[in-house]
C-alpha positions in Angstrom: 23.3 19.3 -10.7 21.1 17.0 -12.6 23.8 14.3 -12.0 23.9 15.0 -7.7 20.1 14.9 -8.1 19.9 11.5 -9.7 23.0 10.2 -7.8 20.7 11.4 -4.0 17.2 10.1 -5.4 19.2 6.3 -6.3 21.0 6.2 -3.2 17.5 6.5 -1.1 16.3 3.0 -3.3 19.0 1.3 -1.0 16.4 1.6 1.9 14.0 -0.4 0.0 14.7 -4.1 1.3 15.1 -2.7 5.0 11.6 -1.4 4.7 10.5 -4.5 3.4 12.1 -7.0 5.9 10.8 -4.4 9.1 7.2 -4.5 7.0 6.9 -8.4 7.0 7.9 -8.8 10.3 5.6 -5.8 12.0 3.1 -6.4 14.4 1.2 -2.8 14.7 -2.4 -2.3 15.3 -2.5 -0.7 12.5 -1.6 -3.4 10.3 1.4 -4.8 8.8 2.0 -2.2 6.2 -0.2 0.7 7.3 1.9 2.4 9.4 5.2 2.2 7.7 2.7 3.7 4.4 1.6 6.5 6.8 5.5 7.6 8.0 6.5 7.4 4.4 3.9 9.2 3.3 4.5 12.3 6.1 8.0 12.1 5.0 7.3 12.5 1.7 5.2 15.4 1.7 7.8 17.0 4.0 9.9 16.7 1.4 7.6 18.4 -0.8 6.9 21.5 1.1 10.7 21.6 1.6 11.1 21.7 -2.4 8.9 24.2 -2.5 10.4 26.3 0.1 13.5 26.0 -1.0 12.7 27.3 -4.5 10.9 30.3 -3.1 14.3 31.4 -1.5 16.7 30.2 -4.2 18.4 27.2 -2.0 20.3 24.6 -4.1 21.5 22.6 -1.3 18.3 22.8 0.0 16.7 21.7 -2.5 18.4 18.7 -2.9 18.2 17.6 0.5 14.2 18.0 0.7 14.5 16.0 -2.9 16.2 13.0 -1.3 13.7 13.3 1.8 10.8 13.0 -0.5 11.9 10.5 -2.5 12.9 8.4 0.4 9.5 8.6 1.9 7.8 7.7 -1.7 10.4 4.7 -1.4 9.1 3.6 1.4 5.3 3.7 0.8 6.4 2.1 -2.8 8.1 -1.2 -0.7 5.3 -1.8 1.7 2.8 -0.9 -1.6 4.3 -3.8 -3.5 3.6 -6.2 -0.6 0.1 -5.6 -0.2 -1.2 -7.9 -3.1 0.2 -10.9 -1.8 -0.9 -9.9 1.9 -4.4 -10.6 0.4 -4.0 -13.6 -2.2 -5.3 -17.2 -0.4 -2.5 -19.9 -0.5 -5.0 -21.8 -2.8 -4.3 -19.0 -5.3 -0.4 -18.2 -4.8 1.1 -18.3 -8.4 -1.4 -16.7 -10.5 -1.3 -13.1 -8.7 1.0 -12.6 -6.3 4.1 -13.7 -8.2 5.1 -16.8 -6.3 5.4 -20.0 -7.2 4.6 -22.9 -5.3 5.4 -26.9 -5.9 2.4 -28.4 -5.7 
């Protein structure tokens, strides 16, 4: 079980690059990243009540399933999360905190 667990929380770090790539490009009035943070978050604390539901009633499969949802929505607010520094560091500065390099 531990095994299906790991193997379903792994497979939801595949989304990851999407959420990224949509996040960069996203016009919202929100914000680039704010809205994507918000869904992810929902998602993940949908997963959580499902957990915990399904541990009241004794529901494996259940379990599991609301375990992948709420990983998958802490996936996505981890993607658009790492974005956010650079989305604030001045092109005079890129290098020393955002990560990037630039040929000067």
């Amino acid at each position: 079980m531990l095994g299906l667990m790991l193997a379903c929380t792994g497979v939801t770090q595949l989304i990851s690059p999407v959420v990224g790539y949509i996040s960069d490009r996203s016009t919202s009035r929100w914000g680039r990243r704010r809205g994507l943070m918000v869904g992810g978050t929902v998602t993940a604390c949908v997963g959580c009540l499902g957990m915990w539901y399904s541990r009241e009633h004794g529901r494996g499969s259940a379990y599991i399933f609301s375990l992948t949802v709420c990983v998958f929505g802490v996936n996505v607010v981890y993607s658009c999360y790492t974005a956010l520094l650079p989305d604030f560091v001045s092109s005079a500065h890129m290098g020393r905190a955002s990560g990037v390099m630039v040929n000067t």
